[in-house]
C-alpha positions as CSV (number, residue, x, y, z in Angstrom):
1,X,-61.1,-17.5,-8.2
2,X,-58.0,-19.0,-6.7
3,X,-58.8,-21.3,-3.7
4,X,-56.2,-21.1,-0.9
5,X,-55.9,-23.3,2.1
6,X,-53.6,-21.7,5.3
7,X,-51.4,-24.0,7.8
8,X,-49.3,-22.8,10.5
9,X,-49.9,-23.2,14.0
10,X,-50.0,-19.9,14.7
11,X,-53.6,-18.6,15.1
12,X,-52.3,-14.9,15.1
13,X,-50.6,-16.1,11.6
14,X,-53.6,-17.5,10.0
15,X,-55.8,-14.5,10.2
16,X,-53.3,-12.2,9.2
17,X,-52.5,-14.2,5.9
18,X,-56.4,-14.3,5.8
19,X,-57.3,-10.4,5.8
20,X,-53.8,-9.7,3.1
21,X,-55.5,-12.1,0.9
22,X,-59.5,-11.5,1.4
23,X,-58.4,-8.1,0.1
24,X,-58.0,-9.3,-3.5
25,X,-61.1,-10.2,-5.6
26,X,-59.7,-12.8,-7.0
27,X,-58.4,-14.7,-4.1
28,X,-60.5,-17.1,-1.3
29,X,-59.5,-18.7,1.9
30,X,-61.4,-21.7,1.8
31,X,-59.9,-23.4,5.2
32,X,-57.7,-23.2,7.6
33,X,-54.8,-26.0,9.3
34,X,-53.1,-25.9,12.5
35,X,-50.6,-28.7,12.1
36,X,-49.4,-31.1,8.9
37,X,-51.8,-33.5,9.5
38,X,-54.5,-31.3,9.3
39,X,-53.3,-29.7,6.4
40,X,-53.3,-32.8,4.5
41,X,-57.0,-33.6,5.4
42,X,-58.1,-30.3,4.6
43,X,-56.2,-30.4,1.2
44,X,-58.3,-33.1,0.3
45,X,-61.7,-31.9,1.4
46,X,-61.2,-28.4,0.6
47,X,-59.5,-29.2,-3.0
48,X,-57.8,-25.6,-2.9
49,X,-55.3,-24.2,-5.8
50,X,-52.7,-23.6,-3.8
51,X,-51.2,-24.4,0.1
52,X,-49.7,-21.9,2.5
53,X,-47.6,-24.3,4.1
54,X,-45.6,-23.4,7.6
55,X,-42.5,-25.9,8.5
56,X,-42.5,-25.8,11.6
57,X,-46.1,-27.4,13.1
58,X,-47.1,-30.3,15.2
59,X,-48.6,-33.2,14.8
60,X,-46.6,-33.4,11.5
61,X,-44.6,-31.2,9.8
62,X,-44.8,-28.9,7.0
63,X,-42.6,-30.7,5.0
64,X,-43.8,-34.2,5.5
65,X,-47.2,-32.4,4.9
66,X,-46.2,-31.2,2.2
67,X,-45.1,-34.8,0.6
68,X,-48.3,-36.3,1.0
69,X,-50.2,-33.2,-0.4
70,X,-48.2,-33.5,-3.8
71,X,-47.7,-37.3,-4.0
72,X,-51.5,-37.7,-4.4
73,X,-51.6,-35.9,-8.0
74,X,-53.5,-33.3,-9.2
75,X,-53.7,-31.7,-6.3
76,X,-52.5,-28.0,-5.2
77,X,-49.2,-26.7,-5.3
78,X,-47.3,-25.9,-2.3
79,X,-46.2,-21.9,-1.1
80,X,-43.7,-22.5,1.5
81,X,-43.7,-20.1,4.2
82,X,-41.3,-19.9,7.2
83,X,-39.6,-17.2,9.7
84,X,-36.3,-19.8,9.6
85,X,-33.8,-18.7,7.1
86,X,-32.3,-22.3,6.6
87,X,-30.9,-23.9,3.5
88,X,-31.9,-27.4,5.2
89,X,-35.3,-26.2,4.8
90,X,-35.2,-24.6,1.5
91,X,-33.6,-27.5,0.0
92,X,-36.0,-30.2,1.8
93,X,-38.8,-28.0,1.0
94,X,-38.0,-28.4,-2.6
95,X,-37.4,-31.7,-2.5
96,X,-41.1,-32.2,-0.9
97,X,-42.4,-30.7,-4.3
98,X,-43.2,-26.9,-2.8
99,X,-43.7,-24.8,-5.7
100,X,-42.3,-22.1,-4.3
101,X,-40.6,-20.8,-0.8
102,X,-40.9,-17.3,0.8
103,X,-39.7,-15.8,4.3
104,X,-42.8,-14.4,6.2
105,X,-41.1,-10.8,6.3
106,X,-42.2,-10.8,2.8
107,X,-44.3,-8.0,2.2
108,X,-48.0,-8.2,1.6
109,X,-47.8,-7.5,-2.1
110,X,-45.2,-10.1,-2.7
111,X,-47.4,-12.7,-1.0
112,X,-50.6,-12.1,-3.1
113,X,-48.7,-12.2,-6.2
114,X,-46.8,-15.7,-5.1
115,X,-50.2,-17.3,-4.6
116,X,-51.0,-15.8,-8.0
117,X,-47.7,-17.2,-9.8
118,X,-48.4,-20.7,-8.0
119,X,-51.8,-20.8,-9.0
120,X,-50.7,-20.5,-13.2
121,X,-48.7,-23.5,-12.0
122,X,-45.2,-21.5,-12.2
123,X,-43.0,-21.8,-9.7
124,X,-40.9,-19.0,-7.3
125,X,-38.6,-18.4,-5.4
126,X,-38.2,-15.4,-3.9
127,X,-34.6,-13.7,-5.1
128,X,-32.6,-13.8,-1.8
129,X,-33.3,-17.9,-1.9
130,X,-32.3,-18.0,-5.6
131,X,-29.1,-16.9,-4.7
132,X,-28.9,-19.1,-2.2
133,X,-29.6,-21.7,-4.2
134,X,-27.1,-20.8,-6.6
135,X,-24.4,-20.2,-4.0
136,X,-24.8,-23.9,-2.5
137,X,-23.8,-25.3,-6.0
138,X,-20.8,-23.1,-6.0
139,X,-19.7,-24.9,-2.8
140,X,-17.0,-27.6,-3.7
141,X,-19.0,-31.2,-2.6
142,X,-22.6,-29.7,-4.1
143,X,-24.8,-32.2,-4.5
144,X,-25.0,-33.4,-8.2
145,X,-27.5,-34.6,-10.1
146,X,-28.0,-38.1,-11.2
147,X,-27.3,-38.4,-15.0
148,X,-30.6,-39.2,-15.5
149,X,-31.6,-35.6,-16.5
150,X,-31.4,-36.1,-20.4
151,X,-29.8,-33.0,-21.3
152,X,-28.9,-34.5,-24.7
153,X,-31.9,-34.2,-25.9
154,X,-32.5,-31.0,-25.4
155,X,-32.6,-28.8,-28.9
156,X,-30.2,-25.5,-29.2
157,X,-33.6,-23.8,-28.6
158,X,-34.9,-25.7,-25.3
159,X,-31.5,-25.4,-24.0
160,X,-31.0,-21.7,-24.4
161,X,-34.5,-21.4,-23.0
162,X,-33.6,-23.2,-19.9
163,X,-30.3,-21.2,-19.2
164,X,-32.9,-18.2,-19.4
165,X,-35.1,-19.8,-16.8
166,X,-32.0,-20.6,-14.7
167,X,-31.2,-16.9,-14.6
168,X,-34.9,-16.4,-13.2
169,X,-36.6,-14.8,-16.1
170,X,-40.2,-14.7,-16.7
171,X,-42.4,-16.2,-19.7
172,X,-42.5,-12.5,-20.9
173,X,-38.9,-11.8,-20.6
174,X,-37.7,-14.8,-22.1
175,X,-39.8,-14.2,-25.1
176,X,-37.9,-10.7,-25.3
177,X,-34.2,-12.3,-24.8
178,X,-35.0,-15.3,-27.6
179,X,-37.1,-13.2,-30.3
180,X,-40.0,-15.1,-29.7
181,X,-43.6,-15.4,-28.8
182,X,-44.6,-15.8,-25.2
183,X,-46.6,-18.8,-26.5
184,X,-44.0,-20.4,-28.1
185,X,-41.7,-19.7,-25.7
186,X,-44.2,-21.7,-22.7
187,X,-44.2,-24.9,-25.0
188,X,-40.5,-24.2,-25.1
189,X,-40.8,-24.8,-21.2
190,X,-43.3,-27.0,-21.3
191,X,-40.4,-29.8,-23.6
192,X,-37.7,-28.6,-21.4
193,X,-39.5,-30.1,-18.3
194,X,-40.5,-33.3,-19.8
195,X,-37.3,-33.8,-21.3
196,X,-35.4,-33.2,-18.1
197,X,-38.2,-35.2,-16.0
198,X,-38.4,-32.3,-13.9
199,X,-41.3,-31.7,-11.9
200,X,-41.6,-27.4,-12.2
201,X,-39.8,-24.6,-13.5
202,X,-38.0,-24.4,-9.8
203,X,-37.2,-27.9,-10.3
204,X,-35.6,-26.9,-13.7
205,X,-33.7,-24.5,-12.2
206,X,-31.6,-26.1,-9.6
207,X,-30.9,-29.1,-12.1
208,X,-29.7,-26.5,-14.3
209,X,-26.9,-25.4,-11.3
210,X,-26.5,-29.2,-10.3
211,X,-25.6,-30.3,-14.3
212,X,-23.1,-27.2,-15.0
213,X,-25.7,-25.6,-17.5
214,X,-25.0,-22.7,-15.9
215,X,-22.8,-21.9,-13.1
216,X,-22.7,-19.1,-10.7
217,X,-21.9,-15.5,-12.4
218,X,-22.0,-17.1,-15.4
């Protein structure tokens, strides 16, 4: 069962996040947050798999919220959801440690099934802010990465996995591009986020665009 706490400030919200994911047997609500600070406290007593997490909420933030939720270890990952189609939030959001960022006009489908990929411990973004993503590194002035990512010592193998992951392809789909196993190709991913020191496969991703790994419509 995948345990999922819900905070946004909107009541109306709540409850209808609540009745899309009651629907699936394998999916509880087990509380409920109205602002940041709530969220946090009820992250720790509730201990949930993953956080719906609004931006926009008093008291605190999602996004400072969202800091303190992942800084304690071990704890859930993050589902950013928001109505404000912002690259300051996406990119802030991701620099929290969210797992994953949708827009609420996501449909209902494509919200049970990010909870689902959160809760393996992937990470998502949906494909609109993928592209985004990839068109702020195409900007002349994108933010680099420090040369701390140790792309040296990735092997021919780890980095052709992680030009795969930059392009947004699954476990499955990676083990269909490379000839491999889908088990060999998660300890594959597995090396290629220790090595790079990243935190999750989204992480992964935008380092990718930041070190010239891959490049837009490459």
């Amino acid at each position: 069962m995948i345990r999922v706490l819900l905070a946004d400030d909107h009541r109306l919200v709540r409850t209808g996040f609540r009745v899309i994911l009651g629907m699936e047997d394998d999916i509880e609500v087990v509380g409920e947050a109205e602002d940041g600070a709530q969220a946090v406290e009820a992250s720790a007593r509730h201990a949930p798999d993953v956080v719906l997490m609004d931006v926009e909420m008093p008291v605190l933030d999602g996004l400072e919220a969202t800091r303190r939720i992942v800084a304690t270890g071990g704890g859930p990952s993050v589902l950013i959801l928001t109505t404000f189609d912002r690259d300051d939030y996406l990119f802030a959001a991701l620099e929290a440690g969210a797992s994953g960022f949708l827009l609420k006009n996501s449909s209902p489908e494509t919200l049970v099934e990010a909870v689902r990929v959160i809760a393996r411990g992937d990470a998502l973004l949906a494909p609109e802010i993928t592209r985004r993503v990839i068109s702020a590194f195409a900007r002349p002035g994108a933010p680099r990465a420090e040369p701390a990512a140790r792309l040296d010592e990735l092997t021919p193998r780890e980095h052709e996995v992680l030009v795969e992951l930059a392009g947004g392809a699954t476990n499955a789909e990676i083990a269909a591009s490379l000839h491999l196993g889908e088990t060999t190709v998660k300890t594959h991913v597995s090396r290629v986020l220790t090595k790079l020191g990243a935190r999750d496969r989204t992480q992964a991703v935008v380092m990718a665009y930041e070190l010239g790994v891959v490049r837009p419509g490459g």
